[in-house]
RODO-282394 format. One record per residue: residue number from 1; residue in one letter; x, y, z of N, C-alpha, C, CB in turn. Coordinates in nm, 2 decimals, always signed. Glycine has a CB too. Layout:
<nodes>
NODE pos code   n.xx   n.yy   n.zz  ca.xx  ca.yy  ca.zz   c.xx   c.yy   c.zz  cb.xx  cb.yy  cb.zz
NODE NUM    A      X      Y      Z      X      Y      Z      X      Y      Z      X      Y      Z
...
</nodes>
This chain:
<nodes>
NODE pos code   n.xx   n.yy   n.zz  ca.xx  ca.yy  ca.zz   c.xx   c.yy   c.zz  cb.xx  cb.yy  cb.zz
NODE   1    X +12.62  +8.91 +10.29 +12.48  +8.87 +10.30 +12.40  +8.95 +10.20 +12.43  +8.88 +10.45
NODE   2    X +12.29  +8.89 +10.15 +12.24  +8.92 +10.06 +12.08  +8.97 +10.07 +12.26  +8.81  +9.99
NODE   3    X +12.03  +9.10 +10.07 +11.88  +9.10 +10.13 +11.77  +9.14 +10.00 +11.87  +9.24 +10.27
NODE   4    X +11.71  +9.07 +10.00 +11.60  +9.07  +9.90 +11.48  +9.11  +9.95 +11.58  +8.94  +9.83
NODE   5    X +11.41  +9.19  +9.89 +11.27  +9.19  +9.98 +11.16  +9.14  +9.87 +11.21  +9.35 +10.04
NODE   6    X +11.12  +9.05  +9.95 +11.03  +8.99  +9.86 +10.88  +8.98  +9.92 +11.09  +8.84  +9.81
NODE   7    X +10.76  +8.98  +9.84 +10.66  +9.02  +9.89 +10.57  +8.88  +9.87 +10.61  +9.15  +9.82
NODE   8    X +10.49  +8.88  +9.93 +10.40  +8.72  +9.87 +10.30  +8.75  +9.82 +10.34  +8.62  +9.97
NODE   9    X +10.21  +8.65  +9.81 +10.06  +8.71  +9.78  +9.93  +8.68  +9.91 +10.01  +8.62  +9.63
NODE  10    X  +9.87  +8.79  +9.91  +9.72  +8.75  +9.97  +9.63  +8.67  +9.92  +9.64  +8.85  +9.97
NODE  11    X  +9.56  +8.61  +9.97  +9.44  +8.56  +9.88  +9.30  +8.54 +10.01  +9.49  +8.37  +9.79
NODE  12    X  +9.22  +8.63  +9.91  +9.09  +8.60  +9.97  +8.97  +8.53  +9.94  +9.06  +8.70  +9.99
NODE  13    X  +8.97  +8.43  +9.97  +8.77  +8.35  +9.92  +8.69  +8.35  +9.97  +8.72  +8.24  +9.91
NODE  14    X  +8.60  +8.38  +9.90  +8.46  +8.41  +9.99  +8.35  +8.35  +9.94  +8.42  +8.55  +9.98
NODE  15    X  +8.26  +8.30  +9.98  +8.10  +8.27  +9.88  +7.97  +8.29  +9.98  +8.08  +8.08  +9.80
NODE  16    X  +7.87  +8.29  +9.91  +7.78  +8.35  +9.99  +7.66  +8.25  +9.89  +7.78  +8.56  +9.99
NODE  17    X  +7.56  +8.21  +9.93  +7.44  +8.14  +9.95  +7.37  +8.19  +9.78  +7.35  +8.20 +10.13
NODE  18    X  +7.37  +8.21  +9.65  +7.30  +8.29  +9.56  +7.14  +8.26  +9.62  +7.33  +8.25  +9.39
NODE  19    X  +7.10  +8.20  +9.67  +6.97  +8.23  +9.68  +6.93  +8.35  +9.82  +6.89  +8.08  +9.69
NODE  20    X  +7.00  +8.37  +9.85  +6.98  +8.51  +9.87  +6.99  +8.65  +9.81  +7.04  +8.53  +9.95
NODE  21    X  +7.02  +8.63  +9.69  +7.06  +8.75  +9.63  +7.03  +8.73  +9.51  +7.19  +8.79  +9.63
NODE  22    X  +6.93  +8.89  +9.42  +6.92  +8.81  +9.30  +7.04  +8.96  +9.20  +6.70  +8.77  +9.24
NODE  23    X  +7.11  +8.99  +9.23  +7.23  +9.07  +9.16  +7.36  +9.11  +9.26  +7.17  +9.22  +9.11
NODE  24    X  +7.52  +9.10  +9.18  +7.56  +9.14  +9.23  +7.64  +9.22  +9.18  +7.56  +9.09  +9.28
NODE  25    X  +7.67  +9.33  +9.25  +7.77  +9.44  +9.17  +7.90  +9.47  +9.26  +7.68  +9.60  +9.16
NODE  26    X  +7.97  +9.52  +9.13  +8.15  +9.53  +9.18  +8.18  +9.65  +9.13  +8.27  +9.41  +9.12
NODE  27    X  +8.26  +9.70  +9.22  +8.30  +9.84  +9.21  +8.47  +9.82  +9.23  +8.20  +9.96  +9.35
NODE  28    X  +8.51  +9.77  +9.11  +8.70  +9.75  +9.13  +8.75  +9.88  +9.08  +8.80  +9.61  +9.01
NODE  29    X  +8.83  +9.93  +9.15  +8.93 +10.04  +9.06  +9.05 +10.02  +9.06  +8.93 +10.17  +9.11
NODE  30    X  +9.12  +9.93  +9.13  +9.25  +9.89  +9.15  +9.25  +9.75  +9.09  +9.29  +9.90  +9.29
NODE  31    X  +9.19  +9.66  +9.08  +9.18  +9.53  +9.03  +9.26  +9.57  +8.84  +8.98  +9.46  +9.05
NODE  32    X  +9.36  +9.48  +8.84  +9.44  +9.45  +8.65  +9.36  +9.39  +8.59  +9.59  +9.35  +8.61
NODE  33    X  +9.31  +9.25  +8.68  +9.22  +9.16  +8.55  +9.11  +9.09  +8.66  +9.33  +9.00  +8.45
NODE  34    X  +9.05  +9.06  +8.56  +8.87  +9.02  +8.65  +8.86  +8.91  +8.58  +8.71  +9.13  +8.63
NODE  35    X  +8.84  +8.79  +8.59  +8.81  +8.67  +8.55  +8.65  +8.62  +8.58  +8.91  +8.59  +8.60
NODE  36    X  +8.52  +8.61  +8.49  +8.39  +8.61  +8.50  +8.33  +8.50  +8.44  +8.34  +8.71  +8.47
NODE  37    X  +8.24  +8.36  +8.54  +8.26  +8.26  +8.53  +8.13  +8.23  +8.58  +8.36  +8.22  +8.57
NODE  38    X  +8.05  +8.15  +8.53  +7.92  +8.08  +8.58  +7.96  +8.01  +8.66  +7.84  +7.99  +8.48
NODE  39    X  +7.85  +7.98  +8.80  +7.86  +7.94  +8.89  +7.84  +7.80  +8.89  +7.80  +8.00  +8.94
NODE  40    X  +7.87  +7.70  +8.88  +7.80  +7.54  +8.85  +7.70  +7.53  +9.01  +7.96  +7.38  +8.83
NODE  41    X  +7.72  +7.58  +9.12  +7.62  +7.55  +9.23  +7.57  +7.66  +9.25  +7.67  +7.49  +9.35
NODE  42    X  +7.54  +7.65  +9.34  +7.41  +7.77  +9.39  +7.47  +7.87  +9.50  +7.27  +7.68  +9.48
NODE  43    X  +7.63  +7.88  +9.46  +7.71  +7.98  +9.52  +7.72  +8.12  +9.44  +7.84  +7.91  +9.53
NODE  44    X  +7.79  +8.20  +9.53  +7.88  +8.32  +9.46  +8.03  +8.33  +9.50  +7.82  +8.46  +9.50
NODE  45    X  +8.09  +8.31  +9.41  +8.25  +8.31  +9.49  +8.33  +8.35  +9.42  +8.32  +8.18  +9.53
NODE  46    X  +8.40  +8.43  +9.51  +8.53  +8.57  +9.47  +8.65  +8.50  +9.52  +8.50  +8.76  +9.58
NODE  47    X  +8.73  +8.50  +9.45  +8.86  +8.47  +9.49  +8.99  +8.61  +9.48  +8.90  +8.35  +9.39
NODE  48    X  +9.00  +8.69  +9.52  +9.10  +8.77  +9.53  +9.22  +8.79  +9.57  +9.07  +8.83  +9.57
NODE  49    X  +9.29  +8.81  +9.49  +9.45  +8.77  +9.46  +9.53  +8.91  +9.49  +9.48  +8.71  +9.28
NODE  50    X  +9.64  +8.93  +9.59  +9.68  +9.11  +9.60  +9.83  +9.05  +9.57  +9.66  +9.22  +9.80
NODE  51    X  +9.92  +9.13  +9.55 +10.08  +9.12  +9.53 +10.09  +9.27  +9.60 +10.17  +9.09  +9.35
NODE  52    X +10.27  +9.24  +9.64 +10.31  +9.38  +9.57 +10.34  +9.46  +9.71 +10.17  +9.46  +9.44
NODE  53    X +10.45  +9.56  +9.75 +10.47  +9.60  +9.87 +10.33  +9.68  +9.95 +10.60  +9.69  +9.86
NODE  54    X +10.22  +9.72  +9.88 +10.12  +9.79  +9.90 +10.00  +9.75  +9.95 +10.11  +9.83  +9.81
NODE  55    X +10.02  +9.58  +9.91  +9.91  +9.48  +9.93  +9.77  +9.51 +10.01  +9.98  +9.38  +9.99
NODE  56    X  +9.81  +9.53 +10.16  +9.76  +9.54 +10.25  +9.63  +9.66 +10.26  +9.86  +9.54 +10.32
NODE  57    X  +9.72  +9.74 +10.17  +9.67  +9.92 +10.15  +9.55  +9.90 +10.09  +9.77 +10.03 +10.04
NODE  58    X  +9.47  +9.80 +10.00  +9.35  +9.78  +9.94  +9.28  +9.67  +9.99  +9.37  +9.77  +9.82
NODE  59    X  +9.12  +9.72 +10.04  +9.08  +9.60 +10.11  +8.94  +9.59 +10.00  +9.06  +9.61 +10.30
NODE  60    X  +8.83  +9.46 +10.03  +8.74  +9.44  +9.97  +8.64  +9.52 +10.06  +8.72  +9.29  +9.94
NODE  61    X  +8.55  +9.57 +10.06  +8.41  +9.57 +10.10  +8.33  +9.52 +10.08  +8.37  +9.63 +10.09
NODE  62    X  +8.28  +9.45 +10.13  +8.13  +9.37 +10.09  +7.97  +9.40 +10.15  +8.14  +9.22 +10.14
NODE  63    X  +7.89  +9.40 +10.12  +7.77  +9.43 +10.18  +7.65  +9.34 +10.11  +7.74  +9.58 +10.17
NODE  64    X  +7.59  +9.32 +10.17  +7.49  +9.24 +10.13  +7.35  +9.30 +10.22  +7.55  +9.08 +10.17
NODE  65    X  +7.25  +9.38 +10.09  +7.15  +9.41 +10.15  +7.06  +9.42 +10.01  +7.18  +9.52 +10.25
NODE  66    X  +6.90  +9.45 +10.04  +6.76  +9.43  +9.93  +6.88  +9.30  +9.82  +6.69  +9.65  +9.81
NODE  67    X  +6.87  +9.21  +9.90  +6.93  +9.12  +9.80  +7.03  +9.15  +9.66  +6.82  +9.06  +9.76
NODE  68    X  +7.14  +9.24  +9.71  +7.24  +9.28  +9.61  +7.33  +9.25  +9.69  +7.25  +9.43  +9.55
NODE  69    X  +7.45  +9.16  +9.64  +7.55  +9.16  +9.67  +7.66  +9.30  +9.64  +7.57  +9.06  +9.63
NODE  70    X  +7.71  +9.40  +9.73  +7.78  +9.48  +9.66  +7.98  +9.44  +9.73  +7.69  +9.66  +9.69
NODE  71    X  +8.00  +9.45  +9.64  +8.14  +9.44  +9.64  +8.23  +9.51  +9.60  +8.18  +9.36  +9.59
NODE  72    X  +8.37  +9.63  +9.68  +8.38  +9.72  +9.63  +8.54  +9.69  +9.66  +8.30  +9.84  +9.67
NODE  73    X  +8.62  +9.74  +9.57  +8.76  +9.76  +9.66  +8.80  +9.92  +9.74  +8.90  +9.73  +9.56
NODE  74    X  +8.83  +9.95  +9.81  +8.85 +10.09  +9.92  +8.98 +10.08  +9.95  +8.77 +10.09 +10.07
NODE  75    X  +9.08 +10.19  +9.95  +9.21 +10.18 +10.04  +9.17 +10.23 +10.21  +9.35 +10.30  +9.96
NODE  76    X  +9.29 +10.12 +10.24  +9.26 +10.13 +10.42  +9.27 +10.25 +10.46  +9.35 +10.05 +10.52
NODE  77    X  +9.18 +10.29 +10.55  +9.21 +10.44 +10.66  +9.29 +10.41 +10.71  +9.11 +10.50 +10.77
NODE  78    X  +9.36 +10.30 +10.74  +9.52 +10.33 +10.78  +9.66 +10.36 +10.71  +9.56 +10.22 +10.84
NODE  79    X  +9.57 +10.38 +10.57  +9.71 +10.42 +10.51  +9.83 +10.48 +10.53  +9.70 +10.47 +10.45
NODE  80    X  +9.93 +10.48 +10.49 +10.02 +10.54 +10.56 +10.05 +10.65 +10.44 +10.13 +10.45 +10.62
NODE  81    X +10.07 +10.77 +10.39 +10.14 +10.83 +10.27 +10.26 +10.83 +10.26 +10.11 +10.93 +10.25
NODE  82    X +10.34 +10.81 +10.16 +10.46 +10.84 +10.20 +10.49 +10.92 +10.10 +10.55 +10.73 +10.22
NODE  83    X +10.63 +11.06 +10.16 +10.63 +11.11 +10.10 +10.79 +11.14 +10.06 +10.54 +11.19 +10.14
NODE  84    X +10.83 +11.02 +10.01 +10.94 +11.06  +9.90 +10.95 +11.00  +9.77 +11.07 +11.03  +9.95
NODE  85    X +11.07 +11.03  +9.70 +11.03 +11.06  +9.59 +11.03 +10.92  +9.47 +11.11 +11.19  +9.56
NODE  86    X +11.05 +10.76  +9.59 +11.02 +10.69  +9.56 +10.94 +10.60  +9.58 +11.06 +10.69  +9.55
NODE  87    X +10.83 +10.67  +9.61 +10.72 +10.60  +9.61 +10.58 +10.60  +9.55 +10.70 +10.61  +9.70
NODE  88    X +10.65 +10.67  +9.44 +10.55 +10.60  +9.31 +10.59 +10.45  +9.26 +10.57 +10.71  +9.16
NODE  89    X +10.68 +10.41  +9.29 +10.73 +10.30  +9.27 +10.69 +10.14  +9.40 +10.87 +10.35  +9.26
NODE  90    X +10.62 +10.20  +9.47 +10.54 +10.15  +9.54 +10.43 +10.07  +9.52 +10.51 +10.22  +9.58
NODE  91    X +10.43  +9.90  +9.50 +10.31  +9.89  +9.38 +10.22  +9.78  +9.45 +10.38  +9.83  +9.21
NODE  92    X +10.09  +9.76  +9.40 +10.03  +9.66  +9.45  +9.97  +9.56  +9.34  +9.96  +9.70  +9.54
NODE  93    X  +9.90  +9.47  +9.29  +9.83  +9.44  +9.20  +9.72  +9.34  +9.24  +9.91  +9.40  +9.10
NODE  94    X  +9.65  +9.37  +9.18  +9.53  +9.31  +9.22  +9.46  +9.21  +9.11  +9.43  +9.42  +9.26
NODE  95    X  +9.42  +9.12  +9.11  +9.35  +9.05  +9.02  +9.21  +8.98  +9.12  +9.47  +8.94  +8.95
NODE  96    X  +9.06  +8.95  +8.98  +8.98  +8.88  +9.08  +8.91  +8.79  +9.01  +8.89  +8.97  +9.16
NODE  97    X  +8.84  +8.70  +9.08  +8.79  +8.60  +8.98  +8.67  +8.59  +9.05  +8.87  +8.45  +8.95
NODE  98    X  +8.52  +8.60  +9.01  +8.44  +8.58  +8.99  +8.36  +8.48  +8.95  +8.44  +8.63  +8.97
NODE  99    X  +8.24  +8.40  +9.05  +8.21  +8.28  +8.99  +8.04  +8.30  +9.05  +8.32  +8.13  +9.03
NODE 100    X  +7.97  +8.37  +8.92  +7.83  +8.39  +8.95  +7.73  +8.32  +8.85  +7.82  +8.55  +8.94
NODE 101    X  +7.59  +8.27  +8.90  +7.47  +8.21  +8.85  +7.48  +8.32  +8.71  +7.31  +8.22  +8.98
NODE 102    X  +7.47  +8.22  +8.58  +7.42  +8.30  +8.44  +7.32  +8.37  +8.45  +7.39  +8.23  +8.34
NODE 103    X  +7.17  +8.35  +8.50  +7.10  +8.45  +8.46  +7.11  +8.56  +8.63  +6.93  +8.37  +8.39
NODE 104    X  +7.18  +8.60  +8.69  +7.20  +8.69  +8.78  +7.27  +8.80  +8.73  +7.26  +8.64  +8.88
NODE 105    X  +7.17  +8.91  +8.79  +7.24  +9.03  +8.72  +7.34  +9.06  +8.79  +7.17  +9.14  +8.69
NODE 106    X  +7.47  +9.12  +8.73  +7.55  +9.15  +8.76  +7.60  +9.26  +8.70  +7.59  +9.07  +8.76
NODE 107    X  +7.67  +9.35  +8.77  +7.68  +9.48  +8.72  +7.87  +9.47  +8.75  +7.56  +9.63  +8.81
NODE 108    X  +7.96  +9.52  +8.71  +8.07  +9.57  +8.70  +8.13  +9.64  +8.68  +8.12  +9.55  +8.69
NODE 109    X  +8.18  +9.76  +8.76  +8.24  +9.85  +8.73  +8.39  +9.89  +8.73  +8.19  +9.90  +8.79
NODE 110    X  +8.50  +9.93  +8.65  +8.62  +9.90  +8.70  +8.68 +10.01  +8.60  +8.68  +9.73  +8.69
NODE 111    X  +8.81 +10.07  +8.61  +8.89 +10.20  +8.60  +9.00 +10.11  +8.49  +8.98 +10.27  +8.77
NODE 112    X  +9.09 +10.13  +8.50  +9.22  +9.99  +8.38  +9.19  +9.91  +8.40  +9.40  +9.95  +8.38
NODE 113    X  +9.17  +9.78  +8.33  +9.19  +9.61  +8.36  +9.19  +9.57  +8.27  +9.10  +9.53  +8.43
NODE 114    X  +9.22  +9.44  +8.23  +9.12  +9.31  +8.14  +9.05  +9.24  +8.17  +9.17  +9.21  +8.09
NODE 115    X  +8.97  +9.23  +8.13  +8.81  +9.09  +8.16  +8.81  +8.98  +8.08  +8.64  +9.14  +8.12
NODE 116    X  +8.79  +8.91  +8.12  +8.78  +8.81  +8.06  +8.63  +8.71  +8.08  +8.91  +8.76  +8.10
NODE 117    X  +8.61  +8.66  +8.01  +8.42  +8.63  +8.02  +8.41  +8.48  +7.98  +8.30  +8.73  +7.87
NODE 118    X  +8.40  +8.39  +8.08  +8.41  +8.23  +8.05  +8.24  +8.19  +8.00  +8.47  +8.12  +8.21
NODE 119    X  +8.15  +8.26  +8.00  +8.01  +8.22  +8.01  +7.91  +8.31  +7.98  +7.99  +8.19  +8.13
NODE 120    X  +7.79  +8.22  +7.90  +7.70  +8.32  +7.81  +7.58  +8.36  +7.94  +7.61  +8.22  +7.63
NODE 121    X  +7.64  +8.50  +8.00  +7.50  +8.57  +8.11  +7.46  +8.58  +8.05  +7.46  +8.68  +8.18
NODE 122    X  +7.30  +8.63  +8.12  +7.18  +8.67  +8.03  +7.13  +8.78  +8.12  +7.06  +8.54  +8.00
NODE 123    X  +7.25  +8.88  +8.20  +7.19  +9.03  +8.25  +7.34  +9.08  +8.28  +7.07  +9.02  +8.40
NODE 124    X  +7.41  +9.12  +8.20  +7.57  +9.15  +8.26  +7.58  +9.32  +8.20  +7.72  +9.01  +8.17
NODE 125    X  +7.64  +9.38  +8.29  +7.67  +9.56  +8.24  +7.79  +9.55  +8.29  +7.57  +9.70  +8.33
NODE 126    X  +7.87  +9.60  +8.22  +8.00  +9.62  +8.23  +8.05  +9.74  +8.19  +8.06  +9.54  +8.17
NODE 127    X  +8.12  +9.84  +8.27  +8.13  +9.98  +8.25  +8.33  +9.95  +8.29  +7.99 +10.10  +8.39
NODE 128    X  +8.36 +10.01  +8.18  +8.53  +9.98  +8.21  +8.57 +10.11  +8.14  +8.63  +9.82  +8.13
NODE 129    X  +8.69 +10.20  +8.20  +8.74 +10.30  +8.10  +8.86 +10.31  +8.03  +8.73 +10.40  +8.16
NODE 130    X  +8.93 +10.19  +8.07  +9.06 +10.16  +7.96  +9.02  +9.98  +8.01  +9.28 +10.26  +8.00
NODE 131    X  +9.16  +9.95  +7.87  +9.19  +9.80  +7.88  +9.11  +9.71  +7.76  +9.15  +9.74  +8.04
NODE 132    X  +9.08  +9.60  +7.84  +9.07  +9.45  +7.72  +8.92  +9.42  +7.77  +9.21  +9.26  +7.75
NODE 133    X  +8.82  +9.35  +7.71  +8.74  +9.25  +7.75  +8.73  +9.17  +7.64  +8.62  +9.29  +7.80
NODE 134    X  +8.74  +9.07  +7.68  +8.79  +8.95  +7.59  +8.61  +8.86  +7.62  +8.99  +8.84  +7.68
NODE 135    X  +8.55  +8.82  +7.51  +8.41  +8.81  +7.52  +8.37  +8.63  +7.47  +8.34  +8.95  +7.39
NODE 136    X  +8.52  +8.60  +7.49  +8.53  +8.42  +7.41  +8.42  +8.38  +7.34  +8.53  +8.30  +7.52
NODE 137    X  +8.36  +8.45  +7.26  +8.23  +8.42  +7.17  +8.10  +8.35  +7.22  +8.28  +8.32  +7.06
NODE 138    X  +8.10  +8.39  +7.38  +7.99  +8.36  +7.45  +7.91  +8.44  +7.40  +7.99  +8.37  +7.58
NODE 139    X  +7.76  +8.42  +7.44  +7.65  +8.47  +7.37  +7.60  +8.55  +7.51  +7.53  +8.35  +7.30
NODE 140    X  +7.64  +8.61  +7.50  +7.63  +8.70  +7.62  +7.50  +8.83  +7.59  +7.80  +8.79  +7.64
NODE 141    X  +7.40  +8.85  +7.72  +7.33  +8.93  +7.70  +7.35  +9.07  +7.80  +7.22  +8.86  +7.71
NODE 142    X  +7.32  +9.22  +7.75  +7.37  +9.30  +7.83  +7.40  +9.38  +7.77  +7.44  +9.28  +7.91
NODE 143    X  +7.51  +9.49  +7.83  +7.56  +9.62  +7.81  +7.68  +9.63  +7.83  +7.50  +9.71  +7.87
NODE 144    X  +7.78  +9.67  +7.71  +7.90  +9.70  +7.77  +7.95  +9.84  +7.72  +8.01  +9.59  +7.75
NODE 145    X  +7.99  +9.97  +7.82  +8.06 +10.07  +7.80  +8.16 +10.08  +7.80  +8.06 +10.13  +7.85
NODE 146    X  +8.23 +10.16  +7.74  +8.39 +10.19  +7.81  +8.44 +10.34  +7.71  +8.53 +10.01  +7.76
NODE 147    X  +8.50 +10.42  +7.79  +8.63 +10.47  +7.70  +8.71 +10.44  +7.58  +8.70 +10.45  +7.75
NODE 148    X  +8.81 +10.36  +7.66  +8.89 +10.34  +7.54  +8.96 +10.18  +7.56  +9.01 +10.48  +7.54
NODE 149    X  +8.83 +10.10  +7.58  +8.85  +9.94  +7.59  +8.84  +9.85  +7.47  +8.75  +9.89  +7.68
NODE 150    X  +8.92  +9.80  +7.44  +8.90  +9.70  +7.32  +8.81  +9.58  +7.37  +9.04  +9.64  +7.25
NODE 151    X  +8.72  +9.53  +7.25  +8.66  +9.41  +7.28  +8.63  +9.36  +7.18  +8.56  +9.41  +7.35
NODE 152    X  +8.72  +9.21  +7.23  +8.78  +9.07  +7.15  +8.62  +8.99  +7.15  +8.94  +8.96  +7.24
NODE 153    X  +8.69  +8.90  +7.04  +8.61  +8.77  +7.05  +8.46  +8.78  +7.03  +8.63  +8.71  +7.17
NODE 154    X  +8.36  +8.90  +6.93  +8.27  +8.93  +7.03  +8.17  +8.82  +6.92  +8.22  +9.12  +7.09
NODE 155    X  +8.08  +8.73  +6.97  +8.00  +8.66  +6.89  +7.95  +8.70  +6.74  +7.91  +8.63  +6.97
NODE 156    X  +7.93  +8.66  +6.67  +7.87  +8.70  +6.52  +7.72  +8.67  +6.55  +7.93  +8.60  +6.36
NODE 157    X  +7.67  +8.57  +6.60  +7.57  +8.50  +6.58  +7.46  +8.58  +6.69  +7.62  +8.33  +6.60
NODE 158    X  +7.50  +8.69  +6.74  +7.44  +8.73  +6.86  +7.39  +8.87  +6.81  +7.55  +8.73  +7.00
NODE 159    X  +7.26  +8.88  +6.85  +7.18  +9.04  +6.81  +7.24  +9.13  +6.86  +7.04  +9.07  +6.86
NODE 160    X  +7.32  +9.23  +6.80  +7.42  +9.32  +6.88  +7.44  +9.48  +6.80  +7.59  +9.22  +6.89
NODE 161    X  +7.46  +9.57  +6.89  +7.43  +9.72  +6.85  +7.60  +9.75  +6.91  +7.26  +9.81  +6.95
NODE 162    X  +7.65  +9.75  +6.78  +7.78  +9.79  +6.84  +7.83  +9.95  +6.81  +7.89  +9.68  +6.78
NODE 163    X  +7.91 +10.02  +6.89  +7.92 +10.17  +6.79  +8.10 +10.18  +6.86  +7.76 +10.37  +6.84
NODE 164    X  +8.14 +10.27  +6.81  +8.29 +10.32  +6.84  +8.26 +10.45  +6.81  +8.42 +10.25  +6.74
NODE 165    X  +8.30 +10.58  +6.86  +8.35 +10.69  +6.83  +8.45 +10.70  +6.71  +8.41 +10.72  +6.94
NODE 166    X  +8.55 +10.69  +6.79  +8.70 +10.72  +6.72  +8.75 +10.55  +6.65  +8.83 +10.80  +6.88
NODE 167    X  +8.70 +10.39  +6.77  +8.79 +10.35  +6.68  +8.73 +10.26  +6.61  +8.89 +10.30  +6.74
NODE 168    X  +8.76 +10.15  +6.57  +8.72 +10.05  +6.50  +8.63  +9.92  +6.52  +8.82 +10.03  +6.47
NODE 169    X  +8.50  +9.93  +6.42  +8.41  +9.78  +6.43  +8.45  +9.72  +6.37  +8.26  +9.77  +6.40
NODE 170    X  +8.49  +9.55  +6.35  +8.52  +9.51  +6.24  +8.47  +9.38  +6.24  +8.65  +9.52  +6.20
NODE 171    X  +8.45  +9.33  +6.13  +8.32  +9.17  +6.15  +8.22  +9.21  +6.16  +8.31  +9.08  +6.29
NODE 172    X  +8.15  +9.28  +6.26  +7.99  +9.31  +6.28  +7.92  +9.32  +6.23  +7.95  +9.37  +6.32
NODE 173    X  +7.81  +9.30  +6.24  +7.68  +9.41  +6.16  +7.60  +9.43  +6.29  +7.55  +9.33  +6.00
NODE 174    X  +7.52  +9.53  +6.29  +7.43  +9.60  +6.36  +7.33  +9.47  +6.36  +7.37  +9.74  +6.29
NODE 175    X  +7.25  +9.47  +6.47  +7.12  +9.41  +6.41  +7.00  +9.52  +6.38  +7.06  +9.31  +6.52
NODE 176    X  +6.91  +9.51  +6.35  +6.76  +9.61  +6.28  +6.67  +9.53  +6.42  +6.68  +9.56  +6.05
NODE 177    X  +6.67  +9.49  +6.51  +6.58  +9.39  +6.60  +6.64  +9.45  +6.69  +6.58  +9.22  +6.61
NODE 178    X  +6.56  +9.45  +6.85  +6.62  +9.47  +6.97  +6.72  +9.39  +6.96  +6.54  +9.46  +7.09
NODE 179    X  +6.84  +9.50  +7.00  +6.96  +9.38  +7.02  +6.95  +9.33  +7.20  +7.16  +9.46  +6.99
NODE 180    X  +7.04  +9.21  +7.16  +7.07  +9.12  +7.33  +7.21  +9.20  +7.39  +7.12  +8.90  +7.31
NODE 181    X  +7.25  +9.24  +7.27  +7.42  +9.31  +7.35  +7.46  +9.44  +7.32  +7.56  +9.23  +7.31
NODE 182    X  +7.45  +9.52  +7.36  +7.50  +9.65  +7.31  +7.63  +9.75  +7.39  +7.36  +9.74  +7.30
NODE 183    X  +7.73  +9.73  +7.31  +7.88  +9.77  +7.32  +7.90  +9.88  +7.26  +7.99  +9.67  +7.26
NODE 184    X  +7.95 +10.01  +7.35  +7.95 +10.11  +7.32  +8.09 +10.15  +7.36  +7.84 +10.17  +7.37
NODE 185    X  +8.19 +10.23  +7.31  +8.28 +10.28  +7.37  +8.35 +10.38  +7.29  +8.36 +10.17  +7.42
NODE 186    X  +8.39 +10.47  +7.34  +8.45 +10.62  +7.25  +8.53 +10.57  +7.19  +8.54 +10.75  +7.33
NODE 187    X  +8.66 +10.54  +7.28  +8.80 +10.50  +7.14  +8.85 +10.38  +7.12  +8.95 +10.56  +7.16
NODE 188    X  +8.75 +10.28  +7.16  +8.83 +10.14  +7.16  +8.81 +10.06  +7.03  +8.80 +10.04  +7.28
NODE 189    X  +8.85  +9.93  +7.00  +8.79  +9.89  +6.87  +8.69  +9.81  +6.92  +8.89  +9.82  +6.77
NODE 190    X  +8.62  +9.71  +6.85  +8.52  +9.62  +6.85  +8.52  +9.52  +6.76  +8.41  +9.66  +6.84
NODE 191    X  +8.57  +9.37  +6.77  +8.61  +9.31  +6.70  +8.54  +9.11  +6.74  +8.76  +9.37  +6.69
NODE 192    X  +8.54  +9.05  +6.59  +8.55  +8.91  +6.66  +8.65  +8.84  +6.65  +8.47  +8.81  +6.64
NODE 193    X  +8.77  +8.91  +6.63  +8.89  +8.81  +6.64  +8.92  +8.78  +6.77  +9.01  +8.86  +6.58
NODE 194    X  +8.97  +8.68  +6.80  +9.07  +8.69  +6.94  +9.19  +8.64  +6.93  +9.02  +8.61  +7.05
NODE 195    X  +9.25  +8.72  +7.06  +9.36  +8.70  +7.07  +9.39  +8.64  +7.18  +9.42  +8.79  +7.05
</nodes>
């Protein structure tokens, strides 16, 4: 007999009313990729996707108060630790998809991931410290930080204050006008190619 352990996936959906709320913010630290999407109705809706033997160990938080949606991931107080010496190999993964009103501000915060951006906001902050954001040549308005995040695709046609530390701008020009987007990050590149 043959024993496999195999894990499934979670999935969580949620939406909530946008006219109750005029921002909402996310606080992922465990989430790989974040998928961010205009809302076509007058919803907010998270779809959250877990794998992985750990699954359970990371839950969402949500709160909803002064009209901010806040959304956080937390590991459960029931955790269990384990302590041998294979359980770094212990894994979970997380992915989320996001489907918020364009001009709602929205703030995101997240540790490794990729992002990915289907839609031109017009109030989006994005604070990431490694990984991808992939910007599909939406005309996006806002702020993005990071470390050491690359960011693809990023419009030409858009008023934008881009800088790098250590790595690379390429395509860009500055604008001399208040910019609509300004991308800042120590070591990542800044680019409009995509991949």
């Amino acid at each position: 007999m043959l024993n496999l352990n195999s894990y499934s996936q979670n999935i969580n959906e949620k939406k909530w009313d946008s006219n109750n709320f005029d921002s909402v913010i996310l606080k992922l630290d465990f989430v790989s990729y974040i998928l961010i999407n205009k809302s076509v109705s007058n919803e907010i809706y998270i779809k959250y996707k877990q794998e992985g033997e750990l699954k359970e160990n990371i839950l969402l938080k949500i709160n909803g108060n002064n009209r901010e949606l806040h959304i956080q991931e937390i590991v459960s107080p029931m955790l269990k630790r384990y302590n041998d010496k294979l359980s770094v190999h212990k894994t979970v993964a997380c992915e989320i998809e996001v489907l918020v009103p364009i001009d709602f501000k929205t703030i995101i915060k997240a540790k490794s991931c990729n992002i990915n951006m289907m839609a031109s906001f017009s109030n989006i902050s994005l604070e990431i410290k490694e990984g991808n954001i992939n910007l599909n040549q939406e005309k996006i308005k806002g702020e993005i930080k990071s470390i050491s995040a690359n960011v693809f695709c990023v419009n030409r046609e858009i008023k934008l204050l881009a800088s790098s530390k250590n790595g690379f701008v390429s395509g860009l020009c500055n604008s001399s006008i208040k910019p609509d987007l300004k991308v800042e990050t120590m070591r990542g590149d800044i680019t409009t190619e995509c991949f």
